[in-house]
C-alpha positions as CSV (number, residue, x, y, z in Angstrom):
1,X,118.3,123.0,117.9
2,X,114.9,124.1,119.2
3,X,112.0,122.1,118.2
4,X,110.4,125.2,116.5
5,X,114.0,126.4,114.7
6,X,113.9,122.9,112.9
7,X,110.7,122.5,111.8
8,X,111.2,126.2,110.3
9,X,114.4,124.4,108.6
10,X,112.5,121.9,107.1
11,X,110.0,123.8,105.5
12,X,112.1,126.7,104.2
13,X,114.0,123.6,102.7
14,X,111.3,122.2,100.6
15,X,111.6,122.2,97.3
16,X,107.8,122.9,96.5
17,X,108.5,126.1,98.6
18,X,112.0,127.8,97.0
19,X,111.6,126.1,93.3
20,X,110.4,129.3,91.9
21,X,112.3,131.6,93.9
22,X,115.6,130.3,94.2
23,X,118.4,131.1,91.7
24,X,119.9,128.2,90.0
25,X,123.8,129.4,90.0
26,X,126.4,127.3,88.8
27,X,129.6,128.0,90.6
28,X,131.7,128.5,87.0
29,X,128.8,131.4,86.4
30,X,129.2,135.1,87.9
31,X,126.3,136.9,89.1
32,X,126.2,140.9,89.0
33,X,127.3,142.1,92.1
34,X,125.5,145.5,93.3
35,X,128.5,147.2,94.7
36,X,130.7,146.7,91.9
37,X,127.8,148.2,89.8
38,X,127.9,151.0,92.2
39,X,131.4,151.2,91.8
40,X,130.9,151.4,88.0
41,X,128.4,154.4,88.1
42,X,130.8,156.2,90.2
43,X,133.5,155.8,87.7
44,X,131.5,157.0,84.7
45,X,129.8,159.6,86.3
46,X,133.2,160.9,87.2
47,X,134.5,160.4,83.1
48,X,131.5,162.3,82.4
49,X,131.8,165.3,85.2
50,X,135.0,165.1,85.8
51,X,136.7,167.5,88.9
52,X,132.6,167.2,90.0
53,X,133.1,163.3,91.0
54,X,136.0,161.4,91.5
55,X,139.0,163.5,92.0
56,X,138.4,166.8,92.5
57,X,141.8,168.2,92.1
58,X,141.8,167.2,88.0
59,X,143.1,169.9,86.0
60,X,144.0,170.3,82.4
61,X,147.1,168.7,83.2
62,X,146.5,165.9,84.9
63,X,142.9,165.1,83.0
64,X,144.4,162.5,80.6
65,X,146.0,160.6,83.5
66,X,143.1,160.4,85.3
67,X,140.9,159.9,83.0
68,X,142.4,156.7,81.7
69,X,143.1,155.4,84.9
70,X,139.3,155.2,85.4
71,X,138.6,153.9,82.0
72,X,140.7,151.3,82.6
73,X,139.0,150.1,85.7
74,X,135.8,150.7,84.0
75,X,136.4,148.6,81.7
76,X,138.0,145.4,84.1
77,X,134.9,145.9,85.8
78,X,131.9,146.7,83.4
79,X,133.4,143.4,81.2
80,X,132.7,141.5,84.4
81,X,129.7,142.6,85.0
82,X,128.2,142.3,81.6
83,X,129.5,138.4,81.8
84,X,127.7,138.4,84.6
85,X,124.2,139.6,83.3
86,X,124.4,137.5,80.6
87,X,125.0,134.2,82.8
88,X,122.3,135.6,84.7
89,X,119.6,136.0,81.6
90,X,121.0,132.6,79.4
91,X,119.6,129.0,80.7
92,X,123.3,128.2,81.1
93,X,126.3,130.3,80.9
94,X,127.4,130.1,77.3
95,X,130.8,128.7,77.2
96,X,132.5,130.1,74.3
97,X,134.1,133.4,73.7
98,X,131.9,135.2,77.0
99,X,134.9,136.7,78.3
100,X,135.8,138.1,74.5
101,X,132.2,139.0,73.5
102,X,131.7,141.1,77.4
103,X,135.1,142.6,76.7
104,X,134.0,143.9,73.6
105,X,130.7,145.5,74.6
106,X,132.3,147.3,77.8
107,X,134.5,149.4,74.8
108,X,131.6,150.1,72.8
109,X,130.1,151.5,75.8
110,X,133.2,153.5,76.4
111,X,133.6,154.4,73.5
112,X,130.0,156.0,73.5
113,X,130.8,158.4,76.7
114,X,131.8,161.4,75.3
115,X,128.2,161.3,73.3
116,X,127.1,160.4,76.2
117,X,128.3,163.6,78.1
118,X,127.3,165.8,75.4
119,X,123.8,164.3,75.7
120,X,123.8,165.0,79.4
121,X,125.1,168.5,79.0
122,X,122.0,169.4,77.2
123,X,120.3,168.0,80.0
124,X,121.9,169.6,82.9
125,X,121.3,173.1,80.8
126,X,117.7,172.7,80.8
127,X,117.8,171.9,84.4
128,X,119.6,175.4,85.2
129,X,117.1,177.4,82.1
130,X,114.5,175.7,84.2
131,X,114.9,176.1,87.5
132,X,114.8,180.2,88.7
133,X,116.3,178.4,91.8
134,X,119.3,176.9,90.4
135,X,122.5,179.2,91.1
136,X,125.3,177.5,88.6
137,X,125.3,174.8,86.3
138,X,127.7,173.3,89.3
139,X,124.6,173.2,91.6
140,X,122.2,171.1,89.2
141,X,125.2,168.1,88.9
142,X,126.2,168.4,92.4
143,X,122.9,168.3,93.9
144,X,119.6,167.9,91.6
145,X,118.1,164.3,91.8
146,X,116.3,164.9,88.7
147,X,119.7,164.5,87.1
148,X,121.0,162.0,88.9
149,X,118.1,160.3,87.9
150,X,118.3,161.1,83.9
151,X,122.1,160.1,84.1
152,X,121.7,156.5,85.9
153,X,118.8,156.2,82.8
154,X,120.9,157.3,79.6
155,X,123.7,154.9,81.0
156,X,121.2,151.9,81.1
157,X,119.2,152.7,78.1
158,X,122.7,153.0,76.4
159,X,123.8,149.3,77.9
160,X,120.3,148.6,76.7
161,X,120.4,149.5,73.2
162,X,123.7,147.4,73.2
163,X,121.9,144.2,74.4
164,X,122.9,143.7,78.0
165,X,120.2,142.1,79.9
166,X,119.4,142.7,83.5
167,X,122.7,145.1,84.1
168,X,120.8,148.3,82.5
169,X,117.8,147.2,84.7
170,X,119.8,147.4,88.4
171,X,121.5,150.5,87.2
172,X,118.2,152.5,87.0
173,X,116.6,150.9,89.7
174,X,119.8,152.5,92.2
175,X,118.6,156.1,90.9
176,X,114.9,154.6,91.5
177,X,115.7,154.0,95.3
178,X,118.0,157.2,95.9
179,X,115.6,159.2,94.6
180,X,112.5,158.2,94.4
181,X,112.3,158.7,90.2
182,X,111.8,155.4,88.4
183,X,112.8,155.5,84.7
184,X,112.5,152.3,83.0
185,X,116.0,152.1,80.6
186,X,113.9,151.0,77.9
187,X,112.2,154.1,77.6
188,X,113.1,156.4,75.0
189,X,113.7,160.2,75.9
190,X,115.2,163.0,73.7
191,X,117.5,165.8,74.5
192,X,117.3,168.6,77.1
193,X,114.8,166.6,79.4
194,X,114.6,167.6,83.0
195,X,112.7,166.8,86.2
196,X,112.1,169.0,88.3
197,X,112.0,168.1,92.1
198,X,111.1,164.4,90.4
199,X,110.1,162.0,93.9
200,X,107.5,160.0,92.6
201,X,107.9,160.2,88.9
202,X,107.6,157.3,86.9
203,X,108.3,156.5,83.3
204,X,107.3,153.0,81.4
205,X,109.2,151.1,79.2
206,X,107.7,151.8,76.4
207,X,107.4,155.2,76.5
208,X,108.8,158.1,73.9
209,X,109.7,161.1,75.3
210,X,110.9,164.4,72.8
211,X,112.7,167.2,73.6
212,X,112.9,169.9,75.7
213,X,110.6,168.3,77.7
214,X,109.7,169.8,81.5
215,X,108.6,167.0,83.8
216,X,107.5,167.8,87.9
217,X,106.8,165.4,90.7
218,X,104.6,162.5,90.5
219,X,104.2,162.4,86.8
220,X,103.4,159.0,85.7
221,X,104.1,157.9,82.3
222,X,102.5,154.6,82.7
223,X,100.1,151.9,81.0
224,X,96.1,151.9,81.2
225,X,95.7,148.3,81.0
226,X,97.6,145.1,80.5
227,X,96.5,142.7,77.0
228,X,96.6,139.1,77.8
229,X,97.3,136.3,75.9
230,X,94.7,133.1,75.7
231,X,96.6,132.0,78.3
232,X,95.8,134.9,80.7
233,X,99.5,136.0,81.1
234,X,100.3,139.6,79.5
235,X,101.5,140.4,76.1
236,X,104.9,141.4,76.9
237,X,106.7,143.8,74.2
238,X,103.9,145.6,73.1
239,X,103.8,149.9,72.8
240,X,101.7,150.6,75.8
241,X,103.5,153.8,77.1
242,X,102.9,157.2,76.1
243,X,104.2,158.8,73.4
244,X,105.1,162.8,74.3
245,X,105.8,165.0,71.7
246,X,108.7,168.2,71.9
247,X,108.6,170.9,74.1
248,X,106.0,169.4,76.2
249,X,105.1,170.5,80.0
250,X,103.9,168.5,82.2
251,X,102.7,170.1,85.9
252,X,103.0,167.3,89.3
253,X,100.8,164.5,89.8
254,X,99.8,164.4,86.1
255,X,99.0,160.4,84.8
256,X,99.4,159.9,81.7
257,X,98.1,156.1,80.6
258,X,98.1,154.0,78.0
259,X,99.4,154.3,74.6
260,X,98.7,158.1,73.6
261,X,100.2,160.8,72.0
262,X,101.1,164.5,73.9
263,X,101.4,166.4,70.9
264,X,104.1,169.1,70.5
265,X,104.0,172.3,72.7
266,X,100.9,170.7,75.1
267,X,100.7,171.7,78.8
268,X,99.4,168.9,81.1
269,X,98.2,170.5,84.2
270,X,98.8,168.8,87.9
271,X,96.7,166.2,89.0
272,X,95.0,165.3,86.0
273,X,94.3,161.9,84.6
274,X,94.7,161.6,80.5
275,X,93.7,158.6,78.6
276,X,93.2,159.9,75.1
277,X,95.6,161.8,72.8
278,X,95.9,165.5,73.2
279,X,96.2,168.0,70.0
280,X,99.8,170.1,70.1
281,X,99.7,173.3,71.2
282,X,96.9,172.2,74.0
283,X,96.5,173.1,77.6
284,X,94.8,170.8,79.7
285,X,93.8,172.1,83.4
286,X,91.5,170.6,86.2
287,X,88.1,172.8,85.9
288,X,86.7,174.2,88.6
């Protein structure tokens, strides 16, 4: 090998060099796979919208059929999946009953889809009420990124709520990089939300969303500073998001920091920065 190649070798091999970024994996211990988590939003997304995604030819007939076929897979594969994640998260891959206790949590996430469907039906109606643009309720789910968005979140945050680590996480983030919208599953949003247009929003952990809530482009929903502990790392865990009351509008390029409150009915105009809470029924615009 060239002279250069090796001495490369070496030092990529170094211990001092990978020890913090190198993942400890046990061969006995799966590790979440992104296609197969692809594979598993495709599947539920075409549970919840069916004839829209999967197979199109579904029909009152045949719905039962297919619709267990896919729950089935879903299931063999979400099970897997959530082993997988929580390998990833322990210190060492618990042993005892994994198999049984994954199994178990990939029902109770099935089991929650047709809440799920009704939630995102809400959602897909305020897109259409919203949008003057938007020609059929068939045209937001086929095409809107704003739901594609809201859909990859209310799966995570649902995974979430259940106590999967790391899986909700990689679900959210694959809406994040197709369309540009980050929503953090731990954040907590109400019914009949929409984005509208949505590259560039982004939406903390912590953060509380109502409903019937109108979000455009670039909206940040994020934190104004970061508390430390006397170690000078940051408090993790801590409320730190906005808090957005019902019927809120909020216009593009809006940031919104820091734990506040939006009070119910506000208008936040574009491009404005807000730090402090703002009274309900408020309208806050840039000033000439």
């Amino acid at each position: 090998m060239n002279p250069k190649l090796l001495e490369t070798v070496r030092q990529l091999s170094e211990y001092s060099s990978f020890k913090h970024l190198c993942n400890g994996h046990h061969p006995s211990e799966p590790m979440p796979s992104l296609p197969v988590l692809e594979e598993i939003v495709r599947l539920t997304r075409a549970l919840v919208f069916p004839g829209y995604f999967g197979n199109s030819t579904i029909d009152t007939d045949t719905i039962a059929y297919h619709t267990g076929v896919n729950v089935e897979r879903l299931a063999t594969l979400l099970s897997g999946q959530i082993k997988a994640g929580i390998c990833f998260d322990a210190a060492g891959c618990p042993p005892q009953d994994l198999a049984q206790t994954a199994g178990e949590l990939a029902c109770t996430f099935i089991g929650r889809l047709p809440e799920l469907r009704r939630t995102l039906q809400k959602d897909v109606v305020a897109a259409y009420n919203g949008d003057p643009a938007a020609k059929s309720h068939g045209e937001v789910i086929f095409c809107y990124p704003g739901l594609k968005a809201i859909f990859n979140y209310r799966m995570a945050h649902a995974l979430l709520e259940m106590g999967v680590p790391v899986i909700p996480r990689i679900i959210t983030e694959m809406a994040h990089s197709e369309t540009g919208i980050d929503i953090h599953p731990g954040a907590q949003i109400g019914e009949y939300f929409t984005i509208d247009h949505g590259t560039g929003v982004v939406i903390g952990e912590t953060a509380v969303i109502g409903n019937n809530v109108k979000m455009y482009q670039g909206v940040t929903l994020g934190a104004k500073s970061f508390p430390l502990d006397k170690d000078g790392n940051p408090i993790k865990g801590i409320q730190r998001h906005p808090h957005i009351g019902n019927d809120v509008i909020i216009y593009s390029n809006a940031s919104i920091l820091g734990n506040i409150t939006i009070g119910d009915g506000a208008v936040i105009g574009g491009n404005i920065w807000v730090d402090t809470d703002v009274p309900a029924g408020a309208r806050i615009l840039q000033r000439r």
